[in-house]
N, C-alpha and C positions, 0 to 999 in steps of 0.2 A: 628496522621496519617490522610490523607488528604481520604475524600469518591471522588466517581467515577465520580460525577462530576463536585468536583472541578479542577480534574485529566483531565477531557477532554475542563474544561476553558481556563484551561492551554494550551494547546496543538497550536501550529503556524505554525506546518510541517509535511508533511505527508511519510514515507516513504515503499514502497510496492515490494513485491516478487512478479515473475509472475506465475511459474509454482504451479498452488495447492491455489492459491489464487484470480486472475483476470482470470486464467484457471483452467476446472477443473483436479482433476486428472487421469484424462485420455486422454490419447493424441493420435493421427493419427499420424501413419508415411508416408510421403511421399514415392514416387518410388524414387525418386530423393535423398533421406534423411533425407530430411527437417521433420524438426516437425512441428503438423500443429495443432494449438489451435482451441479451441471456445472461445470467451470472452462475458461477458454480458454485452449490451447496457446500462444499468441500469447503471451498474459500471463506463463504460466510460463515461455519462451524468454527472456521479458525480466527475468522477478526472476531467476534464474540466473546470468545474462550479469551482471545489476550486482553479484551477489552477487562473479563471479569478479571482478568489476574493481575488487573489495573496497569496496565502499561498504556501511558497514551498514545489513542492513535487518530490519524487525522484523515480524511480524503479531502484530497485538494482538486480540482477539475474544471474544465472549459468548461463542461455540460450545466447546461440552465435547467435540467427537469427535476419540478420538486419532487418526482419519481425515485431521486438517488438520492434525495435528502428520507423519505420515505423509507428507501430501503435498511441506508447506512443508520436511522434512527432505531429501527425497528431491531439493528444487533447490536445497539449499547454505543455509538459511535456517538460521541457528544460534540465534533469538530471538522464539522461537514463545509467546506467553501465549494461553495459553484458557484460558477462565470469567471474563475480567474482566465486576468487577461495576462497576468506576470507571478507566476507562481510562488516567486521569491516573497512575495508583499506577504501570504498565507504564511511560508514556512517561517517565515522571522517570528512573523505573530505565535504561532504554536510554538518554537522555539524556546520564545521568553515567555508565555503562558506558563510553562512547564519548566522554566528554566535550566533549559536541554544545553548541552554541548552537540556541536556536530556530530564529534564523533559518539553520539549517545543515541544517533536517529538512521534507522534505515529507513532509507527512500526507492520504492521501484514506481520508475513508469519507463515509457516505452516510445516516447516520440520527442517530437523538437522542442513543446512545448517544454518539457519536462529537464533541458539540456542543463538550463542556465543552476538549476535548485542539485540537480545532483554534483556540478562539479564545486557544491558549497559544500553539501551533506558530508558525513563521514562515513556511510555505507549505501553506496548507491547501485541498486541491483536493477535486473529488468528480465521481463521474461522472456524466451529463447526466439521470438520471434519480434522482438525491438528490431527498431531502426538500426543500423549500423553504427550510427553517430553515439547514439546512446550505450548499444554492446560495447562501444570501445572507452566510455566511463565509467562502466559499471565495474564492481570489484567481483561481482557476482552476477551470474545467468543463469536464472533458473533453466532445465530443463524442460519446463512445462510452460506453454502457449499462454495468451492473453486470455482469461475465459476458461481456460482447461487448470486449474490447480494451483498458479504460479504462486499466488496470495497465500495460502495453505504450506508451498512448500517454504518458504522467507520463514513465516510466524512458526513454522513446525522445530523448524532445525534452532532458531531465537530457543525458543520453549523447553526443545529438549537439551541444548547444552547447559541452561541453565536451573537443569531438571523440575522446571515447573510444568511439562508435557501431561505425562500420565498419573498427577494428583486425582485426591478423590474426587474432587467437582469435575473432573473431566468425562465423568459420565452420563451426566445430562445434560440439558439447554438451560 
């Protein structure tokens, strides 16, 4: 059985939920309807950064706002699904898009929807404030809340063991 970091040597793809994990859980409702996140800068610096250093990564999500297609476009994310209703349908697609192994993708998310795709993944984390059901498949729990860093810390520690962290492009957007 392989330890945790040869499990994140491993790892070429990144795939992410948004509600409960790049937001936290709690959310604004608009007058309008709309749901209206917070997300962490920290976070975004760090899907960006892996996106430039080309490792594919995907958000996959219940949420229907073209607000998150908006967001995740605007940091290099070119594999944005909203409205899934079965997650699996998404991850097989990026998958074979990329011609991934499981064990070549980490997956965090944080709820039930997210149960069925992590016990396929080969690195399925979540962050410290998941559901139960989920902490108990993850191989990894961030320390850091849905919203508060959890994305940043996953893509940090990927980065630095595989010392593509502090290159020189690391110092701008």
């Amino acid at each position: 059985m392989s330890n945790f970091k040869e499990d994140l040597a491993r790892v070429k793809a990144f795939i992410f939920d948004v509600d409960g994990v790049y937001s936290s859980a709690k959310i604004l409702l608009h007058p309008s309807g709309e749901l209206m996140r917070t997300m962490n800068i920290k976070d975004g610096y760090a899907t960006q950064y892996a996106v430039r250093k080309a490792y594919p990564l995907a958000i996959i999500t219940g949420g229907t706002s073209e607000s998150i297609r908006h967001r995740f476009k605007n940091l290099g994310v070119k594999d944005v699904y909203l409205g899934s209703s079965d997650k699996r349908v998404e991850y097989l697609h990026f998958k074979e898009k990329y011609h991934l192994k499981p064990e070549e993708i980490l997956y965090m998310g944080d709820d039930l929807p997210d149960l069925q795709v992590m016990k396929q993944i080969g690195f399925p984390t979540c962050p410290a404030d998941a559901v139960e059901e989920i902490k108990a498949s993850s191989v990894y729990i961030s320390d850091k809340n849905g919203g508060e860093g959890c994305v940043r810390d996953v893509i940090e520690q990927v980065l630095r063991l595989q010392s593509r962290w502090l290159e020189e492009d690391a110092f701008h957007w």
